[in-house]
Backbone as a ProteinNet text record, in pm:
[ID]
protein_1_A
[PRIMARY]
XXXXXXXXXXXXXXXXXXXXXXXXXXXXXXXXXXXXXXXXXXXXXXXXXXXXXXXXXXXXXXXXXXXXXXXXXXXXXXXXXXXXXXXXXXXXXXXXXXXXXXXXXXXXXXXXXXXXXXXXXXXXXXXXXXXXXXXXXXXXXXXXXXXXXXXXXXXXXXXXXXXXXXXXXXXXXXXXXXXXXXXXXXXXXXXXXXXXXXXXXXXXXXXXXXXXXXXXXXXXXXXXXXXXXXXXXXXXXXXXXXXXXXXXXXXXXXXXXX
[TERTIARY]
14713	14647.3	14716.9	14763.6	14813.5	14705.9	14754.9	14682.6	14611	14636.3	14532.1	14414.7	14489.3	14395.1	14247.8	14300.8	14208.2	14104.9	14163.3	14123.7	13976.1	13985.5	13939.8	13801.1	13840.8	13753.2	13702	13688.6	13632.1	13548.1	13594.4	13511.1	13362.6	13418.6	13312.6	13229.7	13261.6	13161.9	13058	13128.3	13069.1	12907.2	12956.8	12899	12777.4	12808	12682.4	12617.5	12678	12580.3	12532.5	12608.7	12545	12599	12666	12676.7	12795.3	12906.9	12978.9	13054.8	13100.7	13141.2	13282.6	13372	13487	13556.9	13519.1	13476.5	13436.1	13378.1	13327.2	13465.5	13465.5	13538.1	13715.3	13741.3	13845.3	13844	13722.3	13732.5	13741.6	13667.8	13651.2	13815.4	13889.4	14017.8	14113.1	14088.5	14178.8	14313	14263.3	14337.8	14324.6	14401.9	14351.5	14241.3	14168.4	14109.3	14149.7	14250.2	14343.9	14383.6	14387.3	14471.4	14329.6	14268.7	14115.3	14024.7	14041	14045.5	14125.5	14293.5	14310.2	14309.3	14238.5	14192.5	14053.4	13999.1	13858	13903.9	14032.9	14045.7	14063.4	14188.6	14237.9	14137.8	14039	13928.6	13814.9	13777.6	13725.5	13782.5	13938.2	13958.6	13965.2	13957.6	13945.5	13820	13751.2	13602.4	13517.5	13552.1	13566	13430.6	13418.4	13361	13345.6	13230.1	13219.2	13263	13349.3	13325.4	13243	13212.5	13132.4	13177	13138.6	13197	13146.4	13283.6	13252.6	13268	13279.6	13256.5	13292.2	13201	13171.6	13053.6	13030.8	12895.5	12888.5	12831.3	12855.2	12817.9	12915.9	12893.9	12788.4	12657	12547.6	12560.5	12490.8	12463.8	12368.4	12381.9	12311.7	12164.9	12112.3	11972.6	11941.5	12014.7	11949	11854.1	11771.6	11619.4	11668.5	11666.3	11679.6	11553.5	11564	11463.1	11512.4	11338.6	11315.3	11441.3	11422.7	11451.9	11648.8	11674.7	11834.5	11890.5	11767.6	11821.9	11817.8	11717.6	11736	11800.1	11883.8	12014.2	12118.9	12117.7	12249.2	12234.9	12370.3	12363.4	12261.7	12211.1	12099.8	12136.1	12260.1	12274.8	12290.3	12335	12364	12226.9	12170.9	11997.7	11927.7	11919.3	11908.5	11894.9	12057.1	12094.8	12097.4	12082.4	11995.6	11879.6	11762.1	11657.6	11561.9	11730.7	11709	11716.4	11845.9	11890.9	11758	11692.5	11599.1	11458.9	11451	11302.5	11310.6	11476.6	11450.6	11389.3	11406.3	11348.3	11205.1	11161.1	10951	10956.5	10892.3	10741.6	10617.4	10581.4	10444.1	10353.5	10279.3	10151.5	10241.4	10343.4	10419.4	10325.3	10321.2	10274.4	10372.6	10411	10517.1	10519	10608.1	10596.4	10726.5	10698.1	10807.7	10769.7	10932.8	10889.4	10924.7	10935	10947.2	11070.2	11180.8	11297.5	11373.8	11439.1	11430.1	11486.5	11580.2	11599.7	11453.2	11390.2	11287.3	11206.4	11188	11064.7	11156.4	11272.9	11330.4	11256.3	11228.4	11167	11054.2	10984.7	10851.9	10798	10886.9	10931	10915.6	11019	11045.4	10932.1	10871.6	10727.2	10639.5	10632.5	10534.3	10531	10642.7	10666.4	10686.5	10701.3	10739.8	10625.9	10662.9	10572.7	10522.5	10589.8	10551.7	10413.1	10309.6	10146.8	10135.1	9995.1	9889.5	9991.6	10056.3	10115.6	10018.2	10093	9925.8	10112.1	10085.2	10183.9	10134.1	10201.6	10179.8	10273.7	10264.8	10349.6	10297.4	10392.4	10354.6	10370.7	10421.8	10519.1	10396.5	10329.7	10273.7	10332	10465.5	10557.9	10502.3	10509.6	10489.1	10356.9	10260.4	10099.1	10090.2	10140.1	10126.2	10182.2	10344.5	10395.9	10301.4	10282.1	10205.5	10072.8	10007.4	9870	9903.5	9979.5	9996.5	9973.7	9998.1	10024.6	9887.6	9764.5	9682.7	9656.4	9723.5	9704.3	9774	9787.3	9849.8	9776.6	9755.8	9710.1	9794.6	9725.6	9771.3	9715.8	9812.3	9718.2	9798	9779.4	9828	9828.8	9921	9910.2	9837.8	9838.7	9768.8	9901.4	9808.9	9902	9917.9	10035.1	10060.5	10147.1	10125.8	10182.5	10289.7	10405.5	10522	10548.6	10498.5	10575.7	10693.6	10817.4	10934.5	10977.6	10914.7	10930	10797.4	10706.5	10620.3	10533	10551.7	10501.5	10394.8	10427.9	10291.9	10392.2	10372.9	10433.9	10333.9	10415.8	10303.1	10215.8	10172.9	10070.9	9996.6	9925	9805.7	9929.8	9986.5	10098.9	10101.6	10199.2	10214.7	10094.4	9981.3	9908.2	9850.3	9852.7	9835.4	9903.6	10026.2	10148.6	10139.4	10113.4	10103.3	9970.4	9899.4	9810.1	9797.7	9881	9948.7	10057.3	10049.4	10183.9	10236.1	10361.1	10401	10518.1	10521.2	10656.1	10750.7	10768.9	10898.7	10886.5	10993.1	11003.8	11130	11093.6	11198.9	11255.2	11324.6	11355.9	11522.3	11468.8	11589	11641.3	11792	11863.7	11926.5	11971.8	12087.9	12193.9	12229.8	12331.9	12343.9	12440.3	12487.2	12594.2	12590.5	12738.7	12705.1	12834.1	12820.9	12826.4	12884.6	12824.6	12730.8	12666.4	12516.9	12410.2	12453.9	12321.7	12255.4	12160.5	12064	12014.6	12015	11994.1	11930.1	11822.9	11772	11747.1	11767.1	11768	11643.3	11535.6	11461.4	11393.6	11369.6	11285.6	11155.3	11043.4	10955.9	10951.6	11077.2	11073.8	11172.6	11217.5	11294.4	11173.9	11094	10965.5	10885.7	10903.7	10799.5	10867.8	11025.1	11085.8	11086.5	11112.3	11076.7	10968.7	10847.7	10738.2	10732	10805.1	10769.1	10833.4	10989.5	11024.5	10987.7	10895.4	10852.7	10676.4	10680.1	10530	10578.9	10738.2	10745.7	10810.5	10829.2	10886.5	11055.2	11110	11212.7	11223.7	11355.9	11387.6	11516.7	11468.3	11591.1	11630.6	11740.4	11775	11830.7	11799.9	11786	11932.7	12045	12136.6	12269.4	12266.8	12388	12521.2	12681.8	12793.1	12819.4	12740	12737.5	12689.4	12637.5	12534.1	12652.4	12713.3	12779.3	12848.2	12938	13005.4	12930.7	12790.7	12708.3	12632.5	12632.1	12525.6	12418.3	12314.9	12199.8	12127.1	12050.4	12019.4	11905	11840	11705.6	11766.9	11781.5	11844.8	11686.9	11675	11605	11586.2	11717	11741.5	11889.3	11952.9	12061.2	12143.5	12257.8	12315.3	12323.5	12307.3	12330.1	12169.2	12069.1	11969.1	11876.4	11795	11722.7	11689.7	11793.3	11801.4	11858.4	11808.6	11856.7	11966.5	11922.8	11977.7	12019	12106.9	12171.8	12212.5	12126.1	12156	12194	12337.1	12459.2	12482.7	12535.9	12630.8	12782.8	12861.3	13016	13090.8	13058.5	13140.4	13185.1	13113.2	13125.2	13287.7	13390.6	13537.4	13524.8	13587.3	13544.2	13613.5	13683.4	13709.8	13593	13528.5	13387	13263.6	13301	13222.4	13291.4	13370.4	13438.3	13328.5	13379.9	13270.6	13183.7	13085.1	12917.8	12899.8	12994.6	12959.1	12871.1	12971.2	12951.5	12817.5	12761.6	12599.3	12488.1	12471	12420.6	12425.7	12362.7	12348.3	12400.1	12471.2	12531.4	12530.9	12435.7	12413.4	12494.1	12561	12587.5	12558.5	12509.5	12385.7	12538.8	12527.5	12624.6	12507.9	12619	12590.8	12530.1	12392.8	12324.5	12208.2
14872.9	14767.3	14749.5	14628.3	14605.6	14624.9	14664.3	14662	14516.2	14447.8	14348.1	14286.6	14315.1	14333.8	14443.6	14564.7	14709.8	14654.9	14590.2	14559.4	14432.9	14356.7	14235	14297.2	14407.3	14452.4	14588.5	14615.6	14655.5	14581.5	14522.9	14371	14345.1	14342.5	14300.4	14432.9	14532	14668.8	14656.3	14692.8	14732.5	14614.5	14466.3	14349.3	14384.5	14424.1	14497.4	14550.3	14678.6	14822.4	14799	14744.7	14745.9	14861.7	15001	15046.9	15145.6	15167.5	15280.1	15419.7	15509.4	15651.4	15635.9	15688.4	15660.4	15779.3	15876.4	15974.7	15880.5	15830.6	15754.3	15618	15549.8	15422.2	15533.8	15609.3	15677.9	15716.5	15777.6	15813.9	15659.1	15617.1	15459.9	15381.5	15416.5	15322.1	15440.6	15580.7	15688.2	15681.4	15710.1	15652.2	15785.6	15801.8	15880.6	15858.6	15968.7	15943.6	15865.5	15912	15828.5	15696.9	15662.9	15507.8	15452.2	15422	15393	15352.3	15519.6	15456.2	15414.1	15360.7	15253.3	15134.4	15092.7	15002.6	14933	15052.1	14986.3	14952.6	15018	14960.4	14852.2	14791.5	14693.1	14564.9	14576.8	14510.7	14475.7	14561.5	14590	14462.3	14506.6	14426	14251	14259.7	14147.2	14072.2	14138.6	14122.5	14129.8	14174.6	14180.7	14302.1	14364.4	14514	14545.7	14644	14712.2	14849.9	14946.2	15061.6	15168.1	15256	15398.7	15527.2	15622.8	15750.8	15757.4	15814	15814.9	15725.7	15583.2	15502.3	15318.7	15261.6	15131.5	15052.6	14958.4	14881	14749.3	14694.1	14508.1	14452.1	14328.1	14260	14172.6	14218.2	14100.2	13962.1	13888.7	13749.9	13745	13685.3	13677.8	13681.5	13614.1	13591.3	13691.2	13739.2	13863.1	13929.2	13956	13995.8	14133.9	14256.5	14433.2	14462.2	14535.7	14648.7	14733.3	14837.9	14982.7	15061.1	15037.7	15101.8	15126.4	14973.3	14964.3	15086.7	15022.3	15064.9	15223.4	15295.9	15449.4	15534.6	15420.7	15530.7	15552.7	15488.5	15457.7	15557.3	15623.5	15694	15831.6	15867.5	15914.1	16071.3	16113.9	16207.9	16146.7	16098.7	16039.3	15959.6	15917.1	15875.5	15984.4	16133.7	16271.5	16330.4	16303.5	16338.8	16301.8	16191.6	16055.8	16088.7	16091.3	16118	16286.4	16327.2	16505	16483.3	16375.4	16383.1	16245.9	16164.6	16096.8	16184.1	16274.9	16379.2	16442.5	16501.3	16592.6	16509.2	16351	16247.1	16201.1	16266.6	16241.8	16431.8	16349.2	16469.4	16476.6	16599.8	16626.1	16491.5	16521.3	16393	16230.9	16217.3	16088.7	15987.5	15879.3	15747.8	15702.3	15703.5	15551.4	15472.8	15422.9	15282.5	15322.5	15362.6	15340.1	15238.6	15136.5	15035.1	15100.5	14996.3	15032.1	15092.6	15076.8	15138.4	15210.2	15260.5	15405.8	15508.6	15458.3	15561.4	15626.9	15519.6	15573.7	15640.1	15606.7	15684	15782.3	15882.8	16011.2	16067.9	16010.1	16029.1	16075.1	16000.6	16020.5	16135.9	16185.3	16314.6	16455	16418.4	16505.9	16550.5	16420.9	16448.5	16523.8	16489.8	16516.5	16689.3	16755.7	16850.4	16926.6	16873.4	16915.7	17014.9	17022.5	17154.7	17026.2	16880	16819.2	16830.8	16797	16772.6	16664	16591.8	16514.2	16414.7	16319.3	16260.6	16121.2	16007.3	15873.5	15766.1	15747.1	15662.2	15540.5	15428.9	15320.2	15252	15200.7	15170.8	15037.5	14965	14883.5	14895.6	15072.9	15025.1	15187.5	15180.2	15193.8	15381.8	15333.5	15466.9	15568	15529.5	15624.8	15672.5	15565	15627.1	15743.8	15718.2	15850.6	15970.1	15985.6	16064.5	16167.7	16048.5	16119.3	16174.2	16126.5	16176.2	16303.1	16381.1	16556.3	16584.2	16566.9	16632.5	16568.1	16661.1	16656.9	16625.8	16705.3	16697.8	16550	16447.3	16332.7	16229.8	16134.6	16022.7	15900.8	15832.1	15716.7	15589.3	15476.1	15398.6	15281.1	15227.3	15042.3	14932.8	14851.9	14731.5	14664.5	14674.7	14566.5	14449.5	14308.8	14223.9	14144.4	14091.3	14039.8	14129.3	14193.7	14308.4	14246.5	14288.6	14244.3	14384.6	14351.9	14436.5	14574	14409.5	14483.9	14576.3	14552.6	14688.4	14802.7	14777	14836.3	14822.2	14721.3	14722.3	14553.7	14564.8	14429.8	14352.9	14215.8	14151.3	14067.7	13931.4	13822	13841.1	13749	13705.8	13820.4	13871.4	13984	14128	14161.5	14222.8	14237	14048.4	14102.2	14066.6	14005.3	14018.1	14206.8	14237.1	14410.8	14481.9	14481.4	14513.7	14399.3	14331.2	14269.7	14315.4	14383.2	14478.4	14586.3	14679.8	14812.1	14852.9	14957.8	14976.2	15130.7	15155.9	15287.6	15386.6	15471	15553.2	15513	15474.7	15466.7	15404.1	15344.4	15271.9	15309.2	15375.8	15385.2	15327.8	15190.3	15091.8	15128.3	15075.4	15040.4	14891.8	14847.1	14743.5	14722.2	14587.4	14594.8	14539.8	14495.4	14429.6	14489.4	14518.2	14584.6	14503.3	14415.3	14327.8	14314.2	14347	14300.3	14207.2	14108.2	13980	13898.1	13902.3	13862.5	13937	14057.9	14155.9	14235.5	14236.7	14323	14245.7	14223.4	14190.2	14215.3	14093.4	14172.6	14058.4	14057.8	13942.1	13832.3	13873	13767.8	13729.1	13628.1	13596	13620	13675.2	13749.9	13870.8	13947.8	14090.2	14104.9	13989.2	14027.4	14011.5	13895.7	13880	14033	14095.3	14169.7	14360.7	14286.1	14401.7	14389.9	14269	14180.7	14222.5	14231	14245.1	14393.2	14506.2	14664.5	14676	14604.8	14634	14578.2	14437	14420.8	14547.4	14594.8	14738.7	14840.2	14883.3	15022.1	15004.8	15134.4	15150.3	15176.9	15256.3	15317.8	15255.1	15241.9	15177.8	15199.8	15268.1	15344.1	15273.1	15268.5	15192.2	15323.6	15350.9	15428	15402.4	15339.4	15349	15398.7	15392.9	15470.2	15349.7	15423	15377.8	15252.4	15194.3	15088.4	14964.9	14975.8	14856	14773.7	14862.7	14814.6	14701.9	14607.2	14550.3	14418.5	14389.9	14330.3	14225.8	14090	14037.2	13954.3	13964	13858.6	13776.2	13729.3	13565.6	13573.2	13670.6	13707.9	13777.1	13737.3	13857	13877.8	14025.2	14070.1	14117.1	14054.3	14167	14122.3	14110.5	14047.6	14214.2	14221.7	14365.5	14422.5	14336.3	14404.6	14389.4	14383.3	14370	14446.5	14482.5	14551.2	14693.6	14732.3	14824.1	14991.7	15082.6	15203.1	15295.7	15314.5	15418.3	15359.7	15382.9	15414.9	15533.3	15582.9	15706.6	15650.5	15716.8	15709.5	15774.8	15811.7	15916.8	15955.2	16062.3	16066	16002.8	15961.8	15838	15708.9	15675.2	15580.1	15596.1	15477.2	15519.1	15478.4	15559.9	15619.8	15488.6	15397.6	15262	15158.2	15208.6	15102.6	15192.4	15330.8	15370.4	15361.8	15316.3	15285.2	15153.4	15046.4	14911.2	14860.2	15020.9	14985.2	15097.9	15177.6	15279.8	15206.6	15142.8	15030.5	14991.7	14952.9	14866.1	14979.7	15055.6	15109	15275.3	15397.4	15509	15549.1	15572.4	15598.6	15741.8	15781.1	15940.3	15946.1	16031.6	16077.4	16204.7	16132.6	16289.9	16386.1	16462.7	16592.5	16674.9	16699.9	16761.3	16906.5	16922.6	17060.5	17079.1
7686.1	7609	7474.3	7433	7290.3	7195.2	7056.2	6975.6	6940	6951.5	6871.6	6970.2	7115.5	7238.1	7206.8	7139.2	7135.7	7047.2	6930.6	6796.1	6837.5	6881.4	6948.7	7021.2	7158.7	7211.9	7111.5	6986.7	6901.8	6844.5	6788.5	6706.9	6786.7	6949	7057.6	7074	7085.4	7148.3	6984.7	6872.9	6745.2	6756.4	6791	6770.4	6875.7	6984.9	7040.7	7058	7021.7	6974.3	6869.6	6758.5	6603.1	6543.7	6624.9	6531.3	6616.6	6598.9	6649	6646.9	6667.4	6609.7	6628.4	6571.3	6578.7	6744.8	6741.8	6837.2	6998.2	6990.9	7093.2	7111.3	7052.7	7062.6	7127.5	7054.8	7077.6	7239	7277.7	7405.6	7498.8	7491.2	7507.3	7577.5	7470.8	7477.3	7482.9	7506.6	7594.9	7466.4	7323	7225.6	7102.4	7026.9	6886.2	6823	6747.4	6673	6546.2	6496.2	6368.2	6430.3	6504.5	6548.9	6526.3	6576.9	6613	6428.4	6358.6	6205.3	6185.2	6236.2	6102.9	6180.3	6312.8	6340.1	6275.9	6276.4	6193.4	6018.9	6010	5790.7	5802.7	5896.8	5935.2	5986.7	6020.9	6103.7	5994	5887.5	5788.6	5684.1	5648.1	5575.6	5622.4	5735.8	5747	5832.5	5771.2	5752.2	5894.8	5979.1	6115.2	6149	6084.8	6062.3	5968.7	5967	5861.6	5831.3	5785.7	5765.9	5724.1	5804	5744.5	5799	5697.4	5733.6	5925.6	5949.1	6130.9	6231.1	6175.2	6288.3	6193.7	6213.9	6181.9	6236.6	6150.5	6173.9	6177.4	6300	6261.1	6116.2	6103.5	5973.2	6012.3	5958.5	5947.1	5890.7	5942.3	5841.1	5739.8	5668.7	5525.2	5528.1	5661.6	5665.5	5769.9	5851.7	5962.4	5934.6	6034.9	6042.6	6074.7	5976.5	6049.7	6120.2	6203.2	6280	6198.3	6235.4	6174.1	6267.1	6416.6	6491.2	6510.4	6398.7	6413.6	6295.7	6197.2	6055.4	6072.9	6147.2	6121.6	6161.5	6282.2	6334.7	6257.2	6141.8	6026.4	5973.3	5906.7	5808.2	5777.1	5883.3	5840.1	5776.4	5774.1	5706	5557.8	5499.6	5373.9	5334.1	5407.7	5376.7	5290.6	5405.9	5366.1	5230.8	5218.2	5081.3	4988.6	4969.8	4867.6	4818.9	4980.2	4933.6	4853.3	4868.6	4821.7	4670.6	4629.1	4480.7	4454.1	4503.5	4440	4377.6	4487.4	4467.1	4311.7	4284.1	4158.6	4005.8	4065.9	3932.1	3949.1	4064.6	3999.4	3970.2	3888.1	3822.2	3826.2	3821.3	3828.1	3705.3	3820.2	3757.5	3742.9	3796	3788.8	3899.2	3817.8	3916.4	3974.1	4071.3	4144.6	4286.6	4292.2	4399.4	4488.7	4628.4	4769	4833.8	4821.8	4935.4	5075.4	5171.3	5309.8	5356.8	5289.8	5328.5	5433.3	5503	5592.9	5488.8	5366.5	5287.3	5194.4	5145.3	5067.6	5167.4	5291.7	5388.5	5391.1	5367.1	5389.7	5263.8	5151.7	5007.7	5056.9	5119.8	5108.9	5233	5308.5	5389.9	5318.5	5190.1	5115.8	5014.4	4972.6	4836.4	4970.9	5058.2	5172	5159.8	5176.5	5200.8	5066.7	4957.9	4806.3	4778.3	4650.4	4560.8	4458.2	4448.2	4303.2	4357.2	4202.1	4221.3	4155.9	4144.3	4103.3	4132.7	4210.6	4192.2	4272.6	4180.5	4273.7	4292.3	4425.1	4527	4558.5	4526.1	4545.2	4683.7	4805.7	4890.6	4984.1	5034.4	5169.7	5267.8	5259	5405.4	5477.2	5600.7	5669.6	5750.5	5713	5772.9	5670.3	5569	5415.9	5400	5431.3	5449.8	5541.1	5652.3	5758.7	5739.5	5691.4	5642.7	5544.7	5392.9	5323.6	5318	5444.6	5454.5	5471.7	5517.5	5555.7	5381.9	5317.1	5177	5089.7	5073.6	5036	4891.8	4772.2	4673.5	4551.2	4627.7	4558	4656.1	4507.3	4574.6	4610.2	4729	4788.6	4804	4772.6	4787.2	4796.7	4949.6	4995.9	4949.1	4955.1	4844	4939.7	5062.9	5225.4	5179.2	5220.8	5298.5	5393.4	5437.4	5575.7	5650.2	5771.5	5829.9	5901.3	5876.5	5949.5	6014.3	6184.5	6248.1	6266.1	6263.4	6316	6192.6	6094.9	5995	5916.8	5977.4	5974.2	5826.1	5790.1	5652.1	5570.7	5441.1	5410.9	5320.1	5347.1	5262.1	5192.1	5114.8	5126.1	4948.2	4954.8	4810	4784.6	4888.6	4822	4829.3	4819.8	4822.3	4650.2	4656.4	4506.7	4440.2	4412.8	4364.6	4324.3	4434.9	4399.7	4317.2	4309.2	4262	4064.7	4084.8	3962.9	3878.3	3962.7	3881.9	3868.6	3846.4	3865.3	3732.9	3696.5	3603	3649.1	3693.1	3743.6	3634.4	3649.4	3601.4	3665.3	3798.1	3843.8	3993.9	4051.4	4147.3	4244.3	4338.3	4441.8	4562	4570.3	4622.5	4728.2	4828.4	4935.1	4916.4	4966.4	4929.8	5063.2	5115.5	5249.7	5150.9	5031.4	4973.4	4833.4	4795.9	4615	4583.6	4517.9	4465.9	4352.3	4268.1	4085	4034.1	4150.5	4072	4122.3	4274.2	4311.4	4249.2	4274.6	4236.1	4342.1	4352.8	4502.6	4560.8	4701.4	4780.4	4922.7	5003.3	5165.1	5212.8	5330.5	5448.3	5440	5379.7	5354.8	5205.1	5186.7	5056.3	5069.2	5121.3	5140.3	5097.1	5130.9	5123.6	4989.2	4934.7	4796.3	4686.1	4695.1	4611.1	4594.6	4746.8	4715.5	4588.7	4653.1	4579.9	4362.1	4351.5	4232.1	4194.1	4284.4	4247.8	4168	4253.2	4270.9	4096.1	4076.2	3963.5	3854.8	3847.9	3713.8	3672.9	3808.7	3809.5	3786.6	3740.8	3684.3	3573.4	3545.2	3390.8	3445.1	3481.7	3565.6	3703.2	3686.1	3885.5	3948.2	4049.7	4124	4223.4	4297.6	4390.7	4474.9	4627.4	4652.7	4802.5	4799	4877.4	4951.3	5083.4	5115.2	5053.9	5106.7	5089.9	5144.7	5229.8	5362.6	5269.4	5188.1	5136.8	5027.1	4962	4859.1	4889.3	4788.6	4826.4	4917.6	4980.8	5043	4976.5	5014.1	4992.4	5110.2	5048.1	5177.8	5117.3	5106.9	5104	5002	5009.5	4908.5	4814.7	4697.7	4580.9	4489	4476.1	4395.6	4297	4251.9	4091.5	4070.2	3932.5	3864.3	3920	3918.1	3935.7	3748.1	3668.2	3503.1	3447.1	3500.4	3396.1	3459.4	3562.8	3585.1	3625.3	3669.7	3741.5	3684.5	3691	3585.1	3646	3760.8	3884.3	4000.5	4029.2	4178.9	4210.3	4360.7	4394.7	4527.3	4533.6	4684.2	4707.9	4806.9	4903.3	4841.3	4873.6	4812.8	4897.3	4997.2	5063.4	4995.4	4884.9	4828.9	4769.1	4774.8	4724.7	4567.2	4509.6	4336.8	4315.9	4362.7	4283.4	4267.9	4384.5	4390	4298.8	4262.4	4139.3	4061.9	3987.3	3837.4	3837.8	3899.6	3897.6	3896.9	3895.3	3900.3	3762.5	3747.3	3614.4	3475.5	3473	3327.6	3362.2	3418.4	3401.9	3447.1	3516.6	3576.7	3593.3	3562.3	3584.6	3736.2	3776.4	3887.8	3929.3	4033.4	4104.7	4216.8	4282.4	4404.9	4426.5	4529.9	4641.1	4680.6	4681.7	4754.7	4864.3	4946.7	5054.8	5041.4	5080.7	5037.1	4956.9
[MASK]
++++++++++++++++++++++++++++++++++++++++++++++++++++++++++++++++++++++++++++++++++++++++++++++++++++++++++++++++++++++++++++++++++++++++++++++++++++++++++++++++++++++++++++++++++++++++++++++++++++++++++++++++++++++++++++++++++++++++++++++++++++++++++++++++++

């Protein structure tokens, strides 16, 4: 098979699965592991794919609707480790707000299982209520809503109406898009309102993403990339040229492994 033949029927497998291992595609096309990555840089740069540690991921459209069920096969080691380096920034007796995320629901895994106390949780997303019901000593409490399904959570007017009556310490937010000159971004204007909403209700606001998001935009922007936002906590996958470019505006964390 020629290369731009291999390259082509890459483009096509990635576009169907949604998501692929470099390990796999290699066996696939009876090929190197190294040939295979610099098919995906090559494919990448020309916008064809996306890159991530291991593999690659289809390039969404601006308005695409995610599943819970797509989003949690991603990354989920680097989700992990995000949500390890997000935990050490609440404190005891801290108020705050998790939206629906799959990174922030690794957060809310972690408070679940934590030593923090008195802590009062504000959330929409339905995954996070259940989680946190195991952990007795912090309170919880639903914004309700309009229940959207395919992500398990509340959107909609009484949403933010709830949220517009609330004031928190801090806000721990998931993103599908990070660009410095759109800003933050998610596939719908429903679910960016409601993120808008979470950050004009805290004092502190974290953005809680892997290496995959950066560089991304989608159609709902929720936030300028220079004015709102305090923290970004990422993965070390992220390439240190694309952290020189977010240094300047923004507090920039990377989770390490452990």
């Amino acid at each position: 098979m020629l290369a731009e033949e291999r390259k082509n029927r890459i483009v096509e497998i990635v576009n169907k699965n949604k998501i692929m291992k470099v390990t796999d595609l290699s066996l696939m096309f009876s090929t190197t592991e190294a040939t295979i990555r610099r098919d995906l840089e090559e494919l990448q740069a020309l916008k064809k794919i996306h890159r991530v540690h291991g593999g690659a991921i289809s390039v969404m459209p601006s308005s695409k609707l995610l599943y819970t069920d797509e989003l949690s096969v991603l990354c989920t080691k680097e989700k992990e480790m995000i949500a390890k380096a997000a935990y050490k920034y609440i404190d005891d007796n801290d108020a705050i707000i998790l939206d629906a995320s799959t990174t922030v629901r690794e957060l809310a895994k972690i408070i679940a299982e934590g030593k923090k106390t008195n802590l009062s949780i504000v959330t929409n997303s339905f995954d996070a209520i259940s989680i946190l019901s195991k952990k007795k000593d912090i309170q919880v409490l639903h914004t309700g809503g309009q229940v959207k399904y395919h992500m398990n959570y509340c959107v909609g007017a009484l949403t933010q109406n709830t949220l517009a009556n609330l004031r928190v310490d801090k806000c721990f937010l998931g993103t599908n898009g990070i660009d410095v000159e759109y800003g933050y971004s998610v596939p719908t204007l429903e679910d960016a309102a409601i993120k808008s909403s979470m950050l004009k209700s805290s004092k502190q606001h974290f953005i809680l993403a892997d290496h995959t998001k950066f560089a991304e935009t989608f159609m709902g922007k929720f936030s300028d990339f220079h004015t709102s936002i305090d923290y970004i906590i990422t993965d070390s996958f992220l390439p240190y040229f694309e952290q020189e470019s977010f240094q300047s505006s923004v507090e920039l964390i990377i989770a390490e492994q452990g």
